[in-house]
Structure formats: structure tokens, C-alpha cells
N, C-alpha and C positions, 0 to 999 in steps of 0.2 A: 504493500500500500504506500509505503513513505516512497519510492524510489516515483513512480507515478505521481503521487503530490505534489512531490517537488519539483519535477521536471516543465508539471503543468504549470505549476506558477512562477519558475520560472520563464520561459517561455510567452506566456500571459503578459508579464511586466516589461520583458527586453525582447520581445520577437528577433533572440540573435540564436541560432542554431551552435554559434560557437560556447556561450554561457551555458549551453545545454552542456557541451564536451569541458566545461570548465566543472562542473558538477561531478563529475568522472575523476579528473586529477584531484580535487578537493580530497575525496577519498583514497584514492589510492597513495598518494605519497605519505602521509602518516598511516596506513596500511603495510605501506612496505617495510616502511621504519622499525614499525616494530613486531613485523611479523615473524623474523628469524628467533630474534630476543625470546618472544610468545611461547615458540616451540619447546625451548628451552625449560622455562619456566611451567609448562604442561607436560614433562617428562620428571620433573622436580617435587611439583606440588598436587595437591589435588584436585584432579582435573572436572571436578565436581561445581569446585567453590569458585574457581577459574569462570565458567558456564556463568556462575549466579552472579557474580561481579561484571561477567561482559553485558548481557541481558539489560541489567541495572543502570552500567553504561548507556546502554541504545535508549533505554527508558528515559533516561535526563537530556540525551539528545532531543528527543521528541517532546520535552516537557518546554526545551527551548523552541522550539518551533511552534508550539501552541501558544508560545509567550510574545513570538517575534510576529506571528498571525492574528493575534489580537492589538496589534500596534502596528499593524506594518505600514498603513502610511506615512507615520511618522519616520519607522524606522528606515524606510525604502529613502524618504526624504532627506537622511541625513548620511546614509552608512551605503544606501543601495543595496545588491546584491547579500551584502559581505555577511551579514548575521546570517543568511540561509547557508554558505560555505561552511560558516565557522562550527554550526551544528553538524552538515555535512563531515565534516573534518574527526569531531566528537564519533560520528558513527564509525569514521575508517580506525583509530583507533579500536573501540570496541571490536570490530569484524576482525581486525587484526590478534587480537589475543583469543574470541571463541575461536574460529575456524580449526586450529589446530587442535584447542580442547575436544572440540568438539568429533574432531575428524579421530582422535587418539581415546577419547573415551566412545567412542562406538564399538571399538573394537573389543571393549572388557565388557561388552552387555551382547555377545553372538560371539557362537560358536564356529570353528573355523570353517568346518567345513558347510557351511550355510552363508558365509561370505558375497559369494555372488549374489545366488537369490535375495539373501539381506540390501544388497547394495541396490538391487531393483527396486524393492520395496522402500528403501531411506529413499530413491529420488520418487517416489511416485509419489511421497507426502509432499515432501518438498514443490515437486510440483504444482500438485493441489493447492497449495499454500499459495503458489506464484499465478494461479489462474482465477482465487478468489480473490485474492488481495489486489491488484491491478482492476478487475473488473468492481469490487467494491469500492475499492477508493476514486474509480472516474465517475462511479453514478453518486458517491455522497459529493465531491466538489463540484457536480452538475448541479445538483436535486439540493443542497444544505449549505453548501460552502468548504472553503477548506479548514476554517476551524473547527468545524464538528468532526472533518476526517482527519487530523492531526488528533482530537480529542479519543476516539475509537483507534487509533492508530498505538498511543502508549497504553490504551485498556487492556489491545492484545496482547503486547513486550509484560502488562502485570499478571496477565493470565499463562506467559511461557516459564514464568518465573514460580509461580505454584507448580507447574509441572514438572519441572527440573527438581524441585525440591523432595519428591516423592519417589526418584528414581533410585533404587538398591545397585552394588555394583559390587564387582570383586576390586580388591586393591593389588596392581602390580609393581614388579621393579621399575625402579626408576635411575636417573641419572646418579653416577655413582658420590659419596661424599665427597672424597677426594680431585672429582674429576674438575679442572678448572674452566670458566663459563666460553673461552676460545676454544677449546678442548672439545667441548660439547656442543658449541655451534658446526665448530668444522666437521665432526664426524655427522652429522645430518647434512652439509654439504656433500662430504667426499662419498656415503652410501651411495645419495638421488645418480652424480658424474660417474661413478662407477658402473650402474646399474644400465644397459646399455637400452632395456626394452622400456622400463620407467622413463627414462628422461627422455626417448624417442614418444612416447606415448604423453606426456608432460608436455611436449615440445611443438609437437605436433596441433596440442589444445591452445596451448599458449597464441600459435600464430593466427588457428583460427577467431579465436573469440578479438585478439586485439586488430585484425583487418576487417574483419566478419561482425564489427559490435555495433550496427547500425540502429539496435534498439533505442537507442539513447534520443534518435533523431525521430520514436514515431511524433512524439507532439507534431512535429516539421508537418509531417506527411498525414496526421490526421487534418489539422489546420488547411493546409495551403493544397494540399495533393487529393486526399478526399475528401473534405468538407463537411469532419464531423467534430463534434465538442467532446468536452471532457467524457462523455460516458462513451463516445465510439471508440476513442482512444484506450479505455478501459478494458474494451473487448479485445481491441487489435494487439495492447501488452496480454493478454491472457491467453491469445490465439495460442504460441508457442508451448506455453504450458499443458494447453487442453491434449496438442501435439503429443508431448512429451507424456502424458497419461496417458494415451493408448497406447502408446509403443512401450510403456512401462509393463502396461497388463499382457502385452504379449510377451515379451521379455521374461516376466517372471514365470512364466511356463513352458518357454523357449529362449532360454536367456544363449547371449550371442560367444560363448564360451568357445566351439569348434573353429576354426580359424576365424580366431580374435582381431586377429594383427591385420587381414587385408579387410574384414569388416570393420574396423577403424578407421582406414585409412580409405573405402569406397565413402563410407558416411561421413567424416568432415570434405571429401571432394563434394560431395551432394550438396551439404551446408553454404557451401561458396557458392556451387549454381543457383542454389534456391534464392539467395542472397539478393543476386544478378536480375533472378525472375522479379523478386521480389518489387526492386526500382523500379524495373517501367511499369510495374501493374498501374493503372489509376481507378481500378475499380475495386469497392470497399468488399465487396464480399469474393471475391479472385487473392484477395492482399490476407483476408482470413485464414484463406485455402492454404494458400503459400506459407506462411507464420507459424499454421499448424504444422505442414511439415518439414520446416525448419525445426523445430520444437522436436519433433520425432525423430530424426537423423543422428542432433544434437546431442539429445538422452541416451542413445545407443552408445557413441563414445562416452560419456558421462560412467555408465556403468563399467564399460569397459575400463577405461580406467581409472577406477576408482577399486576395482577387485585387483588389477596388478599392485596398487599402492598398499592395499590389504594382506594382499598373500606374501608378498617378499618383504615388509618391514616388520623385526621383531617386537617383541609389546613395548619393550622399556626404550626404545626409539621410536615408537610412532608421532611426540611431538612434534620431535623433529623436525622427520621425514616429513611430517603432514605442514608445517610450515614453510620451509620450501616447497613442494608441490602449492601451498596457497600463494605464496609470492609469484609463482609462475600465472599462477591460471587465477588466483582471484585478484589480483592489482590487474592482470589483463582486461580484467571485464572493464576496468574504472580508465586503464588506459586508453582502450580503444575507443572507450566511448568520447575520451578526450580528442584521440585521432581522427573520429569519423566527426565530432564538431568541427576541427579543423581543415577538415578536408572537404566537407561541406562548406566551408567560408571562402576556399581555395580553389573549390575545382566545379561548387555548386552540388544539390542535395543529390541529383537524380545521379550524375556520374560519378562520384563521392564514394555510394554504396557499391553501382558498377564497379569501380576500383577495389575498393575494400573486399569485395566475394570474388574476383579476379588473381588478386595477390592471395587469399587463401587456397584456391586450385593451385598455386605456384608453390604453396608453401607443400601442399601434400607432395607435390612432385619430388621435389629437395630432400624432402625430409623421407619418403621413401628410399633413393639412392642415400645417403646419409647413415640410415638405421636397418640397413638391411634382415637385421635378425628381428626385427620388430613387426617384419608382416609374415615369419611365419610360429606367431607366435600361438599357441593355443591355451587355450585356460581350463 
């Protein structure tokens, strides 16, 4: 819901497509920052309290956005932009210390060998979550305004914070006492470079999502390209998600384990062309079609790797590990979104995205000659 609010209202105030891509780097750069540190400290401590403290985080982010929404003429009049950043900036922190908690404590609540199916089933929520929350939040800033979706926006971050709180877990090994915190960063580096099918499969995601992350620019294309308000904008961020659940529910009764490696690597080829399609559609329900299955291609590598992160990293490294993997692939989303503002300001919206799903088909080609034991990889 928040990623959608803010996008709309920003948007709404500066009709500049690049302050959309400035929303993107807001979070990502204090995301990167401390995302290695994060890992770290989620191999260390408990990656329980870790969860309830980031949450709490996002929660005060959002209490600021309800505070800067109830003044924001004034605030817009003196500061502009800058108080919706500075919140923005609040969340990339936060995102930056869960992810790896979060990615590290998964794996002490499943069993190993139910990993894949598990991983289908973690994005299918996650999903769900990504297709009601974009479409609830475009029909409350249509239908109430954005104060009341900022208000319903921290209800849910206090209702994820009861549910963390009731979760039981086993407690594993951790980073050793002795070990020193360089010590411990770099061996969560040197595992991910060593590992030749992880960081091809990492890398591979990495380039799709930051050429490929045209999401950032639907406002653009709800507004100016199909000529719909907050709530059509709503559906079109949820298209992808709805995608992503039905490829989910097939998946977890046919999950894509048999050669993993070159259904990896056809489905982010797909993601780029759909990308491609995506641009010139000008018709709202053609743009649905396309969005869903980008959403579906997407989720395929999603699971895919997300089971090699699981199987090859041991418990008492998974902070780690799982933080670098989030510096790759989750600063990309914030980059690219930053990219495709930019490249929208540079090159214009429609050939922007052309380019950006152009250079992801380039990036699979590469990255296949590159990582050659990574398409015949099986799980």
C-alpha cells in the first residue's frame, strides 16, 4: 500500500517521472548501507527481536507520513518533496535490517526438505499481500484520500507486529564469539563469489529487476498513457501480483525444480519481452494482460532462486548470505526504479521501458555465456 501512496502523491504534486525514480534511490542507498552490517547482526542476535524492531521501524515511518499528510500544504510549501524522502529513507533502513532477518529466520521455522514447496508458498503470501495492498490503497486515495490510506497503512505494520510476536522457533548457531565483525562480513561475501550457480542466479535477478523496474513509472502510464486515476492505477500495480499467484499455485504442485537453470534463465528472457510488450500497449485492459504475466515469469525465478539461497547456505550463515543476496536484488528494485525515472526524463516514458526490457534480454545472454554451470542446474 505505502509504495503506491507515495508514488501517487508524489506524482500528483511534481508530475516529474524522475521524482518518481528519486523515491527508489531515497530507499535504496540507506538500504545498502546497512544491509551487509544487518546480516551480520541477524547471524549474532535474535533474529526474532531483529523482525519486531524493523516492523516498528516501518510503523514510525508511516506515523510520519500521516503527520506530513495532515500538513502537507504547509509542509510541501516550505520543504517540498523532502519530508516524503526523509520517511522514504526511514523505511530503507528498516527493509534493510528485516530482509535478512527475515530471509534467515525462515529457514529455523521448515524443514529442509520442504524448502522449495515452502518457498512457493512464502511468495504466494507475499504476493497476495502485493495485489491487495496496491489495489486497496488506489481505491482509499481515490474514494477517502491519502490520509485515511496512510492511517490503515500503519494499522496493518501494528497488526504484522502481533503476529511476529506469536511465532515459536528453534534457536540456532550463530556467528562465533571470537569471530571479528570484518571477519564475519567477509565470509558472507567470499561464500555468495565462491558459489558459482548462487551468484549467477543472484546476478542474473539483479540485472533484470534494475533495467526491467518500470513499475515505479505506472503512475506515468496510468495518468498520461491510459487515463485512469488512483484506483486504475491500483489494479495495474496488482496486475503483476495476481500474475504471480497463479503461477504460484501451479508451482507448488509442479514446482520448477527439473532443469532449474535454463527455466531461469527462458523466464527473466520473457520478463524483458513482456516489459517491451508492455510500452506500447495503450490499452488498459491489454496492459492488465501483460503485468499479469510479467508477475508470473517473475515468480518463477523468484522461487527458483530463492530454494538455491536455501539449500546451499548453512543455518549459522544464513544472515549473511541472505544480506548480500538483499543488496543485490533488493537495492535493485529501488535502483532501477531510480534508473527507469531517469531514463524516462532522458530518453522519454515509452522508449525508457523499451530500453530497460531490451538490456534485460542482453543481460540473460551475458550472463548465460558467463555462468555456464548455472543452466544446467537442477534442484
Amino acid at each position: 500500500m505505502q509504495s503506491i501512496i507515495i508514488c501517487w502523491q508524489i506524482y500528483d504534486v511534481t508530475h516529474n517521472p524522475f521524482a518518481l525514480g528519486l523515491t527508489g534511490l531515497a530507499e535504496a542507498i540507506p538500504f545498502i548501507v546497512t544491509s551487509l552490517f544487518a546480516g551480520h547482526i541477524a547471524d549474532k542476535h535474535n533474529r526474532k527481536s531483529i523482525i519486531l524492531l524493523s516492523i516498528t521501524l516501518l510503523f514510525t515511518a508511516t506515523l510520519l507520513l500521516i503527520f506530513i499528510g495532515a500538513n502537507f500544504s504547509i509542509s510541501y510549501s516550505r520543504f517540498g518533496t523532502m519530508p516524503i524522502y526523509a520517511a522514504i529513507m526511514i523505511t530503507g533502513i528498516a527493509r534493510g535490517f528485516l530482509g535478512p532477518a527475515v530471509s534467515a529466520f525462515w529457514a529455523q521455522l521448515v524443514n529442509r526438505n520442504l524448502y522449495a514447496n515452502a518457498s512457493t508458498w512464502n511468495s504466494t503470501m507475499w504476493h497476495i499481500g502485493a495485489v491487495i495492498g496496491p489495489a486497496i490503497g488506489g481505491l482509499i486515495c481515490g474514494f477517502w484520500g491519502l490520509p485515511t490510506a496512510y492511517v490503515i497503512n500503519a494499522l496493518l505494520f501494528a497488526f504484522s507486529l502481533l503476529f511476529v510476536l506469536f511465532i515459536q522457533y528453534d534457536v540456532v548457531n550463530t556467528v562465533k564469539e571470537n569471530e571479528s565483525l570484518k571477519e564475519s562480513l567477509s565470509l558472507g561475501l567470499k561464500f555468495v563469489f565462491s558459489n558459482q550457480k548462487m551468484l549467477g542466479a543472484i546476478s542474473l535477478d539483479l540485472f533484470a529487476v534494475l533495467f526491467g523496474g518500470a513499475f515505479v513509472l505506472l503512475p506515468v502510464f496510468a495518468s498520461d498513457i491510459l487515463k485512469t486515476g488512483p484506483e486504475g492505477l491500483g489494479v495495474l500495480r496488482a496486475a503483476p501480483a495476481v500474475g504471480a499467484i497463479i503461477m504460484a499455485v501451479i508451482m507448488a504442485y509442479k514446482p520448477p525444480l527439473k532443469n532449474a537453470g535454463k527455466k531461469l534463465f527462458v523466464n527473466v528472457a520473457l520478463f524483458g519481452a513482456l516489459t517491451m510488450l508492455f510500452a506500447l500497449s495503450a490499452n488498459y485492459y491489454l496492459s492488465l494482460i501483460i503485468l499479469a504475466l510479467i508477475g508470473a515469469v517473475d515468480n518463477v525465478s523468484v522461487v527458483i532462486r530463492s530454494t538455491i539461497l536455501q539449500l546451499s547456505t548453512p543455518d549459522n550463515m544464513r544472515g549473511r548470505v541472505s544480506s548480500v543476496n538483499y543488496i543485490f536484488i533488493g537495492s535493485s528494485n529501488e535502483i532501477g526504479a531510480f534508473e527507469s525515472g531517469l531514463a524516462a526524463r532522458l530518453m522519454g516514458l515509452i522508449p525508457s521501458v523499451i530500453f530497460g526490457g531490451a538490456m534485460t534480454i542482453a543481460s540473460v545472454v551475458s550472463i548465460y555465456k558467463l555462468f555456464p554451470n548455472l543452466k544446467k542446474l537442477n534442484l
